[in-house]
C-alpha positions as CSV (number, residue, x, y, z in Angstrom):
1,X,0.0,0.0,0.0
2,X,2.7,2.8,-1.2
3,X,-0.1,4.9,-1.4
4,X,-1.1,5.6,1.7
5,X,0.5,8.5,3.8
6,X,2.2,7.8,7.5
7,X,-0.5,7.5,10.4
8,X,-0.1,7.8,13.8
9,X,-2.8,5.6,14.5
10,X,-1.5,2.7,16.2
11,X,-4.5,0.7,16.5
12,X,-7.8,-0.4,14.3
13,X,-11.5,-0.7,15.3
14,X,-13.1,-3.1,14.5
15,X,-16.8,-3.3,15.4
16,X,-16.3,-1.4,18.3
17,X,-13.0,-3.0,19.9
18,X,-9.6,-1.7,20.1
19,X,-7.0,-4.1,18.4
20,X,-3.4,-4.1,17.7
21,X,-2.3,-2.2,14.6
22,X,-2.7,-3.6,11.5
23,X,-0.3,-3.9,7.9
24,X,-2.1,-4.9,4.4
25,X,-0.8,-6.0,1.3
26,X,-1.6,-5.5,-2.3
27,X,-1.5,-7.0,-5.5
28,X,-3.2,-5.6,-8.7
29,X,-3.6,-7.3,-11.7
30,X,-5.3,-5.7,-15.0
31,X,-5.7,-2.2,-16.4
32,X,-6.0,1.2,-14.8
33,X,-9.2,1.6,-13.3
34,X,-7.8,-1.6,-11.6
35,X,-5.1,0.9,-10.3
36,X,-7.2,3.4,-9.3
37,X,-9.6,1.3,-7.2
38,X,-6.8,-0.3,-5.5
39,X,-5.6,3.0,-3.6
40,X,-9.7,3.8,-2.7
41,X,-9.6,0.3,-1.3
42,X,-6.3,1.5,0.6
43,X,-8.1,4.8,1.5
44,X,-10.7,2.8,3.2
45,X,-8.7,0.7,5.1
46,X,-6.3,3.5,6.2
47,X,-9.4,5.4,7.2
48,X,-9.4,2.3,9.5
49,X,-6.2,2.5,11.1
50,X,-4.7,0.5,8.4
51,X,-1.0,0.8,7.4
52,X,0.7,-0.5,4.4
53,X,3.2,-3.1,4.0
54,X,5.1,-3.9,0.5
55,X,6.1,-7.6,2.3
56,X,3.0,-10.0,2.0
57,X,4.7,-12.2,4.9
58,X,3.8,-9.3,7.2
59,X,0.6,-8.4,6.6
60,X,-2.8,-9.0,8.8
61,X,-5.0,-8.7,5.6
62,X,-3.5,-9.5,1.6
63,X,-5.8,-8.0,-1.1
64,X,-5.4,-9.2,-4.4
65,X,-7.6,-7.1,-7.2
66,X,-8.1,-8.8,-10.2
67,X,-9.1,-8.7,-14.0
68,X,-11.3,-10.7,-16.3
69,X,-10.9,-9.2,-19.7
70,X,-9.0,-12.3,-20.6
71,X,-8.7,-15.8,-19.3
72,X,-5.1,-15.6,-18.9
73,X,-5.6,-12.8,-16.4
74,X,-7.7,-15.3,-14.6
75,X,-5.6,-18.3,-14.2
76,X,-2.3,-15.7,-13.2
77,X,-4.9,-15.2,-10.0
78,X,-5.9,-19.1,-9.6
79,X,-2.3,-19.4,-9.3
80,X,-1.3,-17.2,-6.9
81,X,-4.1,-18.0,-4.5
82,X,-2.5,-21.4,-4.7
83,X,1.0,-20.1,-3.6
84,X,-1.0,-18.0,-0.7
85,X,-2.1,-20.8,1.3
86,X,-2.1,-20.8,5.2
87,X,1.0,-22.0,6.5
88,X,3.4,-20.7,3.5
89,X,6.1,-18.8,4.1
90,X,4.3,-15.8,2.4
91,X,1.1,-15.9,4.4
92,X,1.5,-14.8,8.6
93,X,-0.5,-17.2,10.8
94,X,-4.0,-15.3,11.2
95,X,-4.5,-13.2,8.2
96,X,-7.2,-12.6,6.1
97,X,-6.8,-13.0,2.0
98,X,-9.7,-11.1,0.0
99,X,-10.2,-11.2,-3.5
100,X,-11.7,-8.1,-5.2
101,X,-12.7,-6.8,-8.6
102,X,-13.5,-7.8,-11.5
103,X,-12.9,-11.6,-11.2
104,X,-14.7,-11.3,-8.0
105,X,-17.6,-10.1,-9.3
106,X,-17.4,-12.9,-11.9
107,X,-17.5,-15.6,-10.3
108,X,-18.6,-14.9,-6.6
109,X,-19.1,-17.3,-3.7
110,X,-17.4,-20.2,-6.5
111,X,-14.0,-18.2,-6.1
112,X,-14.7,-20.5,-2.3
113,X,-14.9,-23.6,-3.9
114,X,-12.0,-22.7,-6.0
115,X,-9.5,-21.8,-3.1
116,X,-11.4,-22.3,0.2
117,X,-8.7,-20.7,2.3
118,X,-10.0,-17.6,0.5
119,X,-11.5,-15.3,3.4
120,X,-13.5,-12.3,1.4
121,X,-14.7,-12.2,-2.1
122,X,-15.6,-8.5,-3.1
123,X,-16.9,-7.2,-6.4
124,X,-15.7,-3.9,-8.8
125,X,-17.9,-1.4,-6.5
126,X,-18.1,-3.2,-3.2
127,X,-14.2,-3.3,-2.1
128,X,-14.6,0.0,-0.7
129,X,-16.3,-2.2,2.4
130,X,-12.7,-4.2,3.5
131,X,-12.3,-2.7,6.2
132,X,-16.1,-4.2,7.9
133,X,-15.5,-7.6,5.9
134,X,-12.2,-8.1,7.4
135,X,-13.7,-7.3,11.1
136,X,-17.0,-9.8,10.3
137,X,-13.8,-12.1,9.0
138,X,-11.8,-11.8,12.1
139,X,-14.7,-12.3,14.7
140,X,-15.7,-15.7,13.4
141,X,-13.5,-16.8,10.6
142,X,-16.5,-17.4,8.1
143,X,-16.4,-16.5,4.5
144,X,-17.5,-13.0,3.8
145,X,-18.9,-11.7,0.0
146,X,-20.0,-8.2,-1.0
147,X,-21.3,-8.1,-4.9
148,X,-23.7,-5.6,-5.4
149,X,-23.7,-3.9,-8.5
150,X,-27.0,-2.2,-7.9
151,X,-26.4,1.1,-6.5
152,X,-24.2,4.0,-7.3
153,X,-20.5,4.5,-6.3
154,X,-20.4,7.2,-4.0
155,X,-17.0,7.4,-2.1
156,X,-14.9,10.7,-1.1
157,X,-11.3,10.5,-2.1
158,X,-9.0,11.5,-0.3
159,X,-7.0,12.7,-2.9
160,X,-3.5,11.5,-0.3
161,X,-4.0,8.2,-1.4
162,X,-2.4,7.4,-4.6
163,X,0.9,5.5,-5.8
164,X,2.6,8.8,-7.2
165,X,2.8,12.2,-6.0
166,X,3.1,13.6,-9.6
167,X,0.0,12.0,-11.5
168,X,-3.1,10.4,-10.7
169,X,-5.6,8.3,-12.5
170,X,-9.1,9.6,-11.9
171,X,-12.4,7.8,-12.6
172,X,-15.0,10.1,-14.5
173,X,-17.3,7.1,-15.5
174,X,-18.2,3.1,-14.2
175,X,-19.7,0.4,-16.1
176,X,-20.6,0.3,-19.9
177,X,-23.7,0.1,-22.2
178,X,-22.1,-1.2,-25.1
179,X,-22.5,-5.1,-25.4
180,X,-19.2,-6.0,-27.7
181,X,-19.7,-9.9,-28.3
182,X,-16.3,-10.6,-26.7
183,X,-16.0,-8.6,-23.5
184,X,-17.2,-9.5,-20.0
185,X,-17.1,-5.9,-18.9
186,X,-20.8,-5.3,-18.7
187,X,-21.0,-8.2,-16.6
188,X,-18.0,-7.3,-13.8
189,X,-18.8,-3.3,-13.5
190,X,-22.1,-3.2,-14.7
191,X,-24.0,-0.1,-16.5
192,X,-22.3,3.0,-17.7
193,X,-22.8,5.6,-15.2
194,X,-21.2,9.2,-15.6
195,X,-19.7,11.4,-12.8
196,X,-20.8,14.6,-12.4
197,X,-18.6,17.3,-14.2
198,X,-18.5,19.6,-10.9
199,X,-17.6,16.7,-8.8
200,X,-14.4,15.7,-11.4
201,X,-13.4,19.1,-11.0
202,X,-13.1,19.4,-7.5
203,X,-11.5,16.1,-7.5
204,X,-8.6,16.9,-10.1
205,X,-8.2,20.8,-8.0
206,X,-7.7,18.8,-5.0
207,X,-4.9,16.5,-6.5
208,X,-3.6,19.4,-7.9
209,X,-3.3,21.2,-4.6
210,X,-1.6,18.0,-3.1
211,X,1.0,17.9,-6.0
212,X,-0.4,16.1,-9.4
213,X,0.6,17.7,-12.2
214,X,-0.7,15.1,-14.9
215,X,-4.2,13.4,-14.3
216,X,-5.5,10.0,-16.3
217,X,-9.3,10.3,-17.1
218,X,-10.7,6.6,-16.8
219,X,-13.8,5.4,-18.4
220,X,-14.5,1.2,-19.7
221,X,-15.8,3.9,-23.2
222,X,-14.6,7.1,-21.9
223,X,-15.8,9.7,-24.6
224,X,-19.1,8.8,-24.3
225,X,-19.0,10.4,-20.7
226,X,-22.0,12.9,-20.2
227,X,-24.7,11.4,-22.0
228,X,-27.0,11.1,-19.1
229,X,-26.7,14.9,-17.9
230,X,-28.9,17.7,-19.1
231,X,-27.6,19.2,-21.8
232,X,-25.3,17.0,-22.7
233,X,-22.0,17.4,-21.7
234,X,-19.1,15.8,-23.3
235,X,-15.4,15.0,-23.0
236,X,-14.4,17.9,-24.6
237,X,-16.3,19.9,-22.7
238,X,-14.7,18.6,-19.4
239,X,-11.6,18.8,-20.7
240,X,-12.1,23.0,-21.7
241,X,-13.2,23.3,-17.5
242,X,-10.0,20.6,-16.5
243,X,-7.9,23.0,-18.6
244,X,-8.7,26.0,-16.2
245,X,-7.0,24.6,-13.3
246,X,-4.2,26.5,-12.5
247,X,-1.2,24.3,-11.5
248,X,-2.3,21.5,-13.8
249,X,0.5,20.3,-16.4
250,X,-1.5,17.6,-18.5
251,X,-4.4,15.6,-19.3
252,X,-4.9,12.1,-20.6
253,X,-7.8,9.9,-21.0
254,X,-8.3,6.2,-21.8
255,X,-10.3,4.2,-23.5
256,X,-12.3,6.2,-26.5
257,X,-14.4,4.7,-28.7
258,X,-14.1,6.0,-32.3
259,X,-18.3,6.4,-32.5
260,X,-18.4,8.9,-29.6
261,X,-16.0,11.9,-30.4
262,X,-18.9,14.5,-31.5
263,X,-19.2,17.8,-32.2
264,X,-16.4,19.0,-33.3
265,X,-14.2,17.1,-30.5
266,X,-10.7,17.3,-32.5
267,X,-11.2,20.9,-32.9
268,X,-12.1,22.3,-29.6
269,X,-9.4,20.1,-27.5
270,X,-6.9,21.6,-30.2
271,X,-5.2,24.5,-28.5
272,X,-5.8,23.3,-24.7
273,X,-3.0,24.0,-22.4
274,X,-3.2,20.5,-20.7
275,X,-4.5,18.3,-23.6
276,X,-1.8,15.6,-24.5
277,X,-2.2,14.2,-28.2
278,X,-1.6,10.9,-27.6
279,X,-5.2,9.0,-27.4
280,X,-5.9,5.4,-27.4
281,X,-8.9,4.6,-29.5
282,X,-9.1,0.8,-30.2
283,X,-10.1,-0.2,-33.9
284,X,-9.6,-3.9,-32.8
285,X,-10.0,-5.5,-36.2
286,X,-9.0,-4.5,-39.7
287,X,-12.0,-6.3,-41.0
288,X,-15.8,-5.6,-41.4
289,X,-16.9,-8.6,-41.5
290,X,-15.1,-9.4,-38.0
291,X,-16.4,-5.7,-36.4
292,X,-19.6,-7.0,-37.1
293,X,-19.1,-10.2,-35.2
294,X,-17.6,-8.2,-32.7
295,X,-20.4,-5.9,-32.6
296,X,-18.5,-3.0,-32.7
297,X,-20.8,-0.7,-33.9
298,X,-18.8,1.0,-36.7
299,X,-17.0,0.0,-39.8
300,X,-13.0,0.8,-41.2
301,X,-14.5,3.6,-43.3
302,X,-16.2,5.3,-40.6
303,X,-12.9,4.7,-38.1
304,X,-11.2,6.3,-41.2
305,X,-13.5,8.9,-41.0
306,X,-12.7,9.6,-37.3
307,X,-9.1,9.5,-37.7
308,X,-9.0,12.0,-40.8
309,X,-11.2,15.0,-38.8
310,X,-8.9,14.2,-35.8
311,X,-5.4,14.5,-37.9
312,X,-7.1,17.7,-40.1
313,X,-7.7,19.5,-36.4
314,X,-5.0,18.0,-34.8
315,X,-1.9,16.8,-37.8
316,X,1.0,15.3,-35.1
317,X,-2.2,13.6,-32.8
318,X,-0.6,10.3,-32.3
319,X,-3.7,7.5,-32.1
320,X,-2.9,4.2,-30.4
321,X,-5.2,1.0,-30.8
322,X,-6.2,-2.5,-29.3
323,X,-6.2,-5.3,-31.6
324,X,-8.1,-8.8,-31.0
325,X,-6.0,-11.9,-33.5
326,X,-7.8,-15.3,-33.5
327,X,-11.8,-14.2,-33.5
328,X,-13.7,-17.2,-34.0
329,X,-14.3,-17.2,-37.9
330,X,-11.7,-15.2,-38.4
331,X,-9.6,-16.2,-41.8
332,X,-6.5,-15.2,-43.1
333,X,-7.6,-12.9,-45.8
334,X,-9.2,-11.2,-42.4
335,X,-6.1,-10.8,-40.8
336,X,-4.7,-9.3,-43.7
337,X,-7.1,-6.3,-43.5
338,X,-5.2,-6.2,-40.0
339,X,-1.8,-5.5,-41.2
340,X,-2.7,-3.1,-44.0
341,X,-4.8,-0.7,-41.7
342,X,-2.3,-1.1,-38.9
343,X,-0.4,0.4,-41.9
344,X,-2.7,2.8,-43.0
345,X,-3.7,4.8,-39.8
346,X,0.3,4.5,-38.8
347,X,-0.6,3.9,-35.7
348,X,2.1,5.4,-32.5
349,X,1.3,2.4,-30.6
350,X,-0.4,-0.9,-30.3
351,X,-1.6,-3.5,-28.0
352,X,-2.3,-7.0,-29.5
353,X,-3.8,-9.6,-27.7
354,X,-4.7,-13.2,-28.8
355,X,-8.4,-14.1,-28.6
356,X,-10.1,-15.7,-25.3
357,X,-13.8,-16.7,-24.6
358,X,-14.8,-15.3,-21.9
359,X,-17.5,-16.9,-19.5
360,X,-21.2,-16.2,-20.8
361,X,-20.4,-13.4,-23.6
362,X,-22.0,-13.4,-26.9
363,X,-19.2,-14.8,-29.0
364,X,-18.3,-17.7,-26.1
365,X,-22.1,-18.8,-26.0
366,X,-22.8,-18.3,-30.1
367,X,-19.4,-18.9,-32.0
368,X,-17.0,-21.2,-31.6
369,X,-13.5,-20.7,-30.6
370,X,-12.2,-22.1,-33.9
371,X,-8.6,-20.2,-34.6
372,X,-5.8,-22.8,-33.9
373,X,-3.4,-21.4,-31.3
374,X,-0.3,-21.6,-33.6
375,X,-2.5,-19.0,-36.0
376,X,-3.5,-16.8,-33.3
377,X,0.4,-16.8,-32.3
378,X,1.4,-16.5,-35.9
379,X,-0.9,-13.6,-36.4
380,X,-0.5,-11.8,-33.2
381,X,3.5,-11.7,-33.7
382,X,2.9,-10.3,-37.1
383,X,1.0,-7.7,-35.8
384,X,3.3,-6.9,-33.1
385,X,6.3,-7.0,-35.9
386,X,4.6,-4.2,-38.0
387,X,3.5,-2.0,-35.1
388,X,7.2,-2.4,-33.9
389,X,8.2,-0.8,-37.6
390,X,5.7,1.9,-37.3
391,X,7.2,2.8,-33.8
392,X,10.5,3.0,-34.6
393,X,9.8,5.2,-37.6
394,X,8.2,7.7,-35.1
395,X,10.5,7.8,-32.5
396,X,13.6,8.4,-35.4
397,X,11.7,10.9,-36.3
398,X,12.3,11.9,-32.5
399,X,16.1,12.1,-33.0
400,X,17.0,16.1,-32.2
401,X,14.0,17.0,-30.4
402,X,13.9,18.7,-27.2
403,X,10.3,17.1,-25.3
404,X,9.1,18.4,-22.7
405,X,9.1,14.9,-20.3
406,X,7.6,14.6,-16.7
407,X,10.2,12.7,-14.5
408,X,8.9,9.4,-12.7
409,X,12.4,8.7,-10.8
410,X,15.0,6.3,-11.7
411,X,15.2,4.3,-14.3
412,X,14.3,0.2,-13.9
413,X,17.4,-0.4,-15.6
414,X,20.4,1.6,-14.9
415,X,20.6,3.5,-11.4
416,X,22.4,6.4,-13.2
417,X,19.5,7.8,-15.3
418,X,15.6,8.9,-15.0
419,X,13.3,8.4,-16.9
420,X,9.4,10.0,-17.3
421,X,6.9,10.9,-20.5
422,X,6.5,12.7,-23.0
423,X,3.4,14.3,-23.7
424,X,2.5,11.8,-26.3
425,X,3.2,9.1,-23.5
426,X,6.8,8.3,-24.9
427,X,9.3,7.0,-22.4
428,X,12.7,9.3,-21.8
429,X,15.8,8.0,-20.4
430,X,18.4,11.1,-19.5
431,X,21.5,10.5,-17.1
432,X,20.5,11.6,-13.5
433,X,22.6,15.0,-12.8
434,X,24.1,15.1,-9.3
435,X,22.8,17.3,-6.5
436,X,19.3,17.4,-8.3
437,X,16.0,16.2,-7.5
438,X,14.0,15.8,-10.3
439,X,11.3,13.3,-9.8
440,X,7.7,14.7,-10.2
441,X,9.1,17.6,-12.4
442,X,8.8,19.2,-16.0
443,X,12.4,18.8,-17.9
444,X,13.6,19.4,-21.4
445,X,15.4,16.6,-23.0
446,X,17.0,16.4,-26.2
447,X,16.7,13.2,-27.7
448,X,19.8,11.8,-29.0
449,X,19.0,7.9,-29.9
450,X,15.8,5.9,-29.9
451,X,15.0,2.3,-30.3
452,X,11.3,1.4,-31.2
453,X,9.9,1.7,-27.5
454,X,11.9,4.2,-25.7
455,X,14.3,7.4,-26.1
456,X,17.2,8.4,-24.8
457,X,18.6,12.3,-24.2
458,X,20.3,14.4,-22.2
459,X,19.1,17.2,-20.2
460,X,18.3,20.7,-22.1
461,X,19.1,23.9,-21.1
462,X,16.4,25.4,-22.6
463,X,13.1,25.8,-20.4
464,X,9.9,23.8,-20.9
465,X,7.8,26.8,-22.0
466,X,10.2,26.4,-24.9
467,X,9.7,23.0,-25.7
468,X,6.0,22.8,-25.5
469,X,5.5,24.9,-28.2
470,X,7.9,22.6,-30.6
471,X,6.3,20.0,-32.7
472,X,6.4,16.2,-31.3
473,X,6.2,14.0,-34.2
474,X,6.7,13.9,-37.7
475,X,3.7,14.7,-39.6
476,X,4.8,13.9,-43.0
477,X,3.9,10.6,-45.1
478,X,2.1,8.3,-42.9
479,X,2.2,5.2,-45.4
């Protein structure tokens, strides 16, 4: 729990009684709303004298929050539970393990059957009540469940609790309406329901005011935020009233869908101070035929569509995508398609993932899962192979630059440099200068070599006011 600030609370009540002090431990698996719902769960149980621990042999209570999406994710879970049995070396003699999340929600009290040394089973809305299951837990060591998907999500954050001091993710919508044939979403976090504009605000000023200078908008569709308030608000409209908030350096947001950018979105997020052009908007197939299967609700031509008024408003935007290989039915002249739109939008980035039936979705209960694994490996790494090509072209094009990038700390892999992002989410690697702290700030950086996924620079003397203005990526032929 590196989340959660220092306490001086040295003990925890649980249903009224004073007990010893108490550590947890967590373990979060999937995307970022994952991320983000792992330091409200923290929050909670800090509230509740709670204090972290990054050693899961300590702790009173382990919390492992999970992910459907794929089955993969799934099994990575299953096995883990199996390491954290009583009596290990990793589990301390009277502690609670919960499962939360996604999964959770899934599959419920079965998770018991499954691994019956599992304590609490908590769903995508209802981890915010650890801090009561692990009391009921520790009063009479029975299994404890909370799954309901029914109400709202209404919790204050407390906007202390987050892994870095310098950016936080914030959730401006839960659930989805959309009913793709492959995803279990719907099923895990339930309808889409939008958070009020005022109430983002306030949340992203108060980060701001406790040091976050770059802020993650979350949403399972996130552009389609707004739909159920009066008037209609959209994202682009909450990003003009974001960009107004003095102190705050950048604005992301993840995952658009290519239908719901209206009105002109390209063209009034344009000249925002905070607005970073790097957006991830899945196409996830290069085929019609397979969109349709998929239910994806559009076609290539109107995705082309999207991505021609976004680089007319916008020329160096940089559009990332999700791709699906191995859709049942899919055939090689399908896959094809694939590769030559991954081509022709030259996408900055890519995320390729081999197809997985998912418990109870359209496409595992009506299609069969009919791709032989050496085709969906096959396809996947050619996929990854072009999108490799396409991503080294861009960051050569990188060579000379000066980008502004936002400092995370040292590097994972040599001591003796930082590294941060861009503002098209690019990671920089600069040597660390002595006597200077540097984490959590704005720097220029003159890039001096790339490979496909990173750059490397030195520090520039000229000042970031500078290098925002410069331009990012090369515009010119896109293939």
């Amino acid at each position: 729990m590196s989340s959660t600030p220092t306490t001086e609370r040295q003990e925890v009540s649980l249903e009224g009684e004073r007990v010893p002090h108490r550590l947890a431990y967590f373990e979060t698996y999937g995307c970022q709303m994952n991320k983000l719902d792992s330091e409200l769960a923290e929050q909670a149980l800090a509230e509740a004298g709670f204090s972290s621990t990054t050693e899961v042999s300590q702790a009173d209570l382990v919390v492992l929050n999970t992910c459907s999406v794929r089955d993969h994710a799934e099994h990575r879970v299953l096995s883990r539970l199996g390491v954290l049995k009583p009596g290990s070396d990793q589990r301390k003699e009277g502690s609670v393990l919960a499962l939360i999340g996604c999964m959770g929600q899934r599959q419920g009290e079965q998770l018991f059957k499954a691994a019956p040394h599992l304590d609490i089973v908590a769903g995508t809305t209802d981890f915010v009540r650890l801090p009561e299951l692990y009391a009921g837990v520790v009063k009479d060591r029975q299994h404890r469940t909370a799954l309901d998907l029914s109400g709202e999500f209404e919790y204050a954050r407390d906007p202390r609790y987050r892994s870095e001091r310098h950016r936080a993710f914030v959730s401006i919508m839960r659930g989805c309406d959309l009913h793709c044939t492959y995803c279990i979403v719907p099923t895990t976090r339930g309808p889409e329901v939008s958070v009020p504009l005022q109430t983002i605000v306030d949340e992203v000023s108060r980060l701001v005011d406790d040091g976050v200078q770059e802020v993650t908008l979350l949403g399972q569709t996130v552009n389609s935020w707004g739909k159920q308030f009066k008037g209609e608000p959209d994202l682009g409209d909450l990003l003009a009233q974001l960009d107004r908030i003095e102190g705050l350096q950048r604005t992301r947001f993840i995952t658009s869908h290519p239908n719901f950018f209206r009105d002109r979105f390209w063209e009034r997020v344009r000249d925002l101070r905070t607005f970073c052009p790097y957006v991830h908007v899945p196409l996830q197939h290069g085929s019609d035929r397979v969109l349709k299967r998929m239910a994806r609700l559009y076609t290539v031509d109107k995705y082309r569509s999207m991505v021609d008024e976004a680089r007319e408003s916008i020329p160096d935007v940089a559009l990332a995508s999700d791709w699906i290989v191995g859709f049942p039915g899919e055939t090689e002249e399908d896959h094809q398609q694939s590769l030559a739109r991954m081509l022709e939008f030259d996408f900055f980035h890519s995320y390729v993932f081999k197809y997985s039936p998912r418990p109870n979705t359209p496409s595992e209960r009506r299609m069969a899962d009919d791709i032989p694994q050496v085709d969906k490996d096959r396809r996947c790494n050619e996929l990854l192979a072009v999108q490799t090509e396409l991503s080294q072209k861009h960051n050569d094009a990188l060579v000379g630059r000066t980008l502004e990038v936002l400092v995370d700390g040292e590097s994972k892999k040599n001591a003796d440099r930082l590294s941060g992002r861009t503002r098209l989410n690019r990671v920089a690697h600069f040597e660390r200068p002595e006597g200077r702290e540097l984490t959590g700030k704005m720097v220029p950086v003159t890039i001096t070599r790339v490979t496909a996924h990173s750059l490397y620079g030195e520090l520039a003397k000229r000042p970031a006011e500078e290098v925002r203005k410069l331009p990012v990526i090369d515009s010119g032929d896109r293939g």
